[in-house]
C-alpha positions in Angstrom: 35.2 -48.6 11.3 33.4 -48.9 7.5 31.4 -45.7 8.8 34.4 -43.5 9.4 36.2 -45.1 6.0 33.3 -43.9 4.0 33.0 -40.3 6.0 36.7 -40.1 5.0 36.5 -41.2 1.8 33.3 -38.8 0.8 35.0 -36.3 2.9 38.3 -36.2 0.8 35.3 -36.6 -2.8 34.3 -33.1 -1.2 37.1 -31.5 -0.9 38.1 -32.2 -4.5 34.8 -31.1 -6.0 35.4 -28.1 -4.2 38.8 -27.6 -5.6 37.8 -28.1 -9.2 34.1 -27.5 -9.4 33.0 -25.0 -7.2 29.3 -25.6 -7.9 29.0 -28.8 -7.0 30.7 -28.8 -4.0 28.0 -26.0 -3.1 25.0 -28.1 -4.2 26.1 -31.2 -2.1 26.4 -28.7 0.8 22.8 -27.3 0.2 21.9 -30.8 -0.6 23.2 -32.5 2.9 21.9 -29.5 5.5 18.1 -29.5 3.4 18.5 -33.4 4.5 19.6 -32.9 7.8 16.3 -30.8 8.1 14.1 -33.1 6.9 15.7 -35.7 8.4 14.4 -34.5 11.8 10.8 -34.8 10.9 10.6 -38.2 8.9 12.2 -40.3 12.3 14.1 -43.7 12.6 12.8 -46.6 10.5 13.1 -50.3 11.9 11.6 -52.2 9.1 10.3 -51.6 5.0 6.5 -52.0 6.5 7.2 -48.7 8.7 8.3 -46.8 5.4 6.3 -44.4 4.3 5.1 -45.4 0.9 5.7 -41.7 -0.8 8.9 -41.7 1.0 11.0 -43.8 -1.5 9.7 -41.9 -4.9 10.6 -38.6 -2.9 13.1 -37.2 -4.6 11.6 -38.3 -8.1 8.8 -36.4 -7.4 10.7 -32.9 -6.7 12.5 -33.2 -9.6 9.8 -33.6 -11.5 7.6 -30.3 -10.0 10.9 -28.5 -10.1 10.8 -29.1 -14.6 7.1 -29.0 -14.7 7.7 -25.2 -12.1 10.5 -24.3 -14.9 9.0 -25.3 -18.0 6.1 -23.2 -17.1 8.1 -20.1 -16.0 10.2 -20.5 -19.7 6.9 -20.9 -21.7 5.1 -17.7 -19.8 8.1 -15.4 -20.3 8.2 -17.1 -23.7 4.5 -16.1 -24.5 4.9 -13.1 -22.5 8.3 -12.0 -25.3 6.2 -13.0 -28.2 2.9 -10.8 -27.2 4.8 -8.2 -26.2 6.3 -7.3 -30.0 
């Protein structure tokens, strides 16, 4: 029953983020299949010992390639601008 209340209740957080920002409501989207995805190949867990240890700082870790990826993309077409005058 508290799994169907909080499907509901998420549900109805959805539809308003899609009512009033459109952008999020798309990234939460995006966000939920690219976990169903890899939610296929990282399998049921029965205990913290069968966790793998990379597994918890996951996300951490994307965001930070993802600023390291675009502060390098800003400071080559930065460099690339200031060479090119």
């Amino acid at each position: 029953m508290l799994g169907i209340t909080l499907f509901l209740v998420f549900l109805l957080l959805w539809a308003l983020a899609w009512r009033y920002q459109i952008k999020l409501a798309f990234g939460i989207l995006i966000g939920l299949v690219i976990g169903g995805i890899l939610a296929q190949f990282l399998g049921p867990y029965n205990s913290m010992e069968e966790v793998p240890i990379w597994l918890p700082p996951a996300p951490f870790m994307f965001i930070v390639f993802v600023l390291f990826a675009y502060a390098f993309v800003a400071w080559y077409v930065l460099d690339y601008k200031a060479n090119k005058k």
